[in-house]
N, C-alpha and C positions, 0 to 999 in steps of 0.2 A: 376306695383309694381316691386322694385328689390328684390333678394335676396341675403342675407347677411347671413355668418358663424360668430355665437357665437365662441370664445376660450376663456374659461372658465381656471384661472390663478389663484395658491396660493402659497404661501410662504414655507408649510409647509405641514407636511403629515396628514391628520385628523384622519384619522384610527387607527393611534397610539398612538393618547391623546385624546381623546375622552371615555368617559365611553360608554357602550353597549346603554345606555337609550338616552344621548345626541347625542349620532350618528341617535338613530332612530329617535332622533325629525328634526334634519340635514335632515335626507333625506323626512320623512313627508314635512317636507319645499319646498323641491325640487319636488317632489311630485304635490305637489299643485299648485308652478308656472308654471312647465311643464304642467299641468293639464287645465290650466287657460288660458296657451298659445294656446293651443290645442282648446281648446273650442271658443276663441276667433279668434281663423281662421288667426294669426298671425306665429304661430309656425309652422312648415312645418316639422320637423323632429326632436324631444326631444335628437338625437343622443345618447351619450354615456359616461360614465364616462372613464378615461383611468388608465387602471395600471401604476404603476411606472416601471416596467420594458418594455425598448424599445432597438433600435440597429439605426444605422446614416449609412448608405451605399454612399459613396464618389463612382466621377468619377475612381480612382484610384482603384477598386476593396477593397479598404478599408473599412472593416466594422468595427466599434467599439461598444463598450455600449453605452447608451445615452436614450432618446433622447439628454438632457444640461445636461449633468456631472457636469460642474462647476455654472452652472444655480443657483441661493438661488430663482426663482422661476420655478413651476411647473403646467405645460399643464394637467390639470385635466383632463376636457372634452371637449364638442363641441356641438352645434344647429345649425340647418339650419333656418334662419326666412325670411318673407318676410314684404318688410316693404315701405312707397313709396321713404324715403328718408335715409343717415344714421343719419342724424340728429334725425329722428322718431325711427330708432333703437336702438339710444344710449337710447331715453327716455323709450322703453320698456325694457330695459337692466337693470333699477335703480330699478327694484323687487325680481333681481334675489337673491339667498340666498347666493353664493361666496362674495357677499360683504360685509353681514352681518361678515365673518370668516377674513373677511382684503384682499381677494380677487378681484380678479378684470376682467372683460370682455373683452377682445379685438374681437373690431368688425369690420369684414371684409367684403369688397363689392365682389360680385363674378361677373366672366368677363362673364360669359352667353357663354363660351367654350363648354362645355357641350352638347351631343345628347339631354341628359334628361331633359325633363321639368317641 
């Protein structure tokens, strides 16, 4: 089996058009497929949502704000999954809730760098 990183992509900020009730049914949603993932022995690590505030540190000792200032999209979060092929990953990818919002998954093979297993 490999493992693959979910990066979880949206357009727009949800937290701030959202009512308080439709956000909790948003993440009940999330909830449930991380839940589902988990139980089905596919998901290896539900990872994390990400704030909007980040910083880009350059060889140049240059740090700026970011992470994409000029980005119209944004790096929400992230999963660790394991799956046999990414063709299998893309199809457990088609439950997640960022699509349901116009979001979208970027799914990445990992190179097995890594001590940890």
């Amino acid at each position: 089996m490999a493992k693959f990183l979910y990066v979880y992509r949206r357009g727009r900020d949800l937290a701030n058009t959202m009512s308080p009730e439709a956000m909790e049914q948003h993440l009940q949603r999330w909830r449930d497929w991380l839940g589902e993932g988990l139980k089905q022995g596919w998901l290896l690590d539900g990872g994390d949502a990400l704030k909007q505030e980040g910083r880009v540190v350059r060889a140049a000792k240059v740090v700026t704000d970011g992470p994409f200032v000029e980005s119209k999209e944004v790096v929400g979060g992230y999963s660790l999954i394991e799956a046999p092929t990414i063709e299998s990953a893309a199809e457990l990818a088609h439950g997640c809730p960022v699509l349901r919002s116009g979001g979208s998954v970027e799914i990445r093979p990992l190179a097995g760098f890594s001590s940890s297993k």
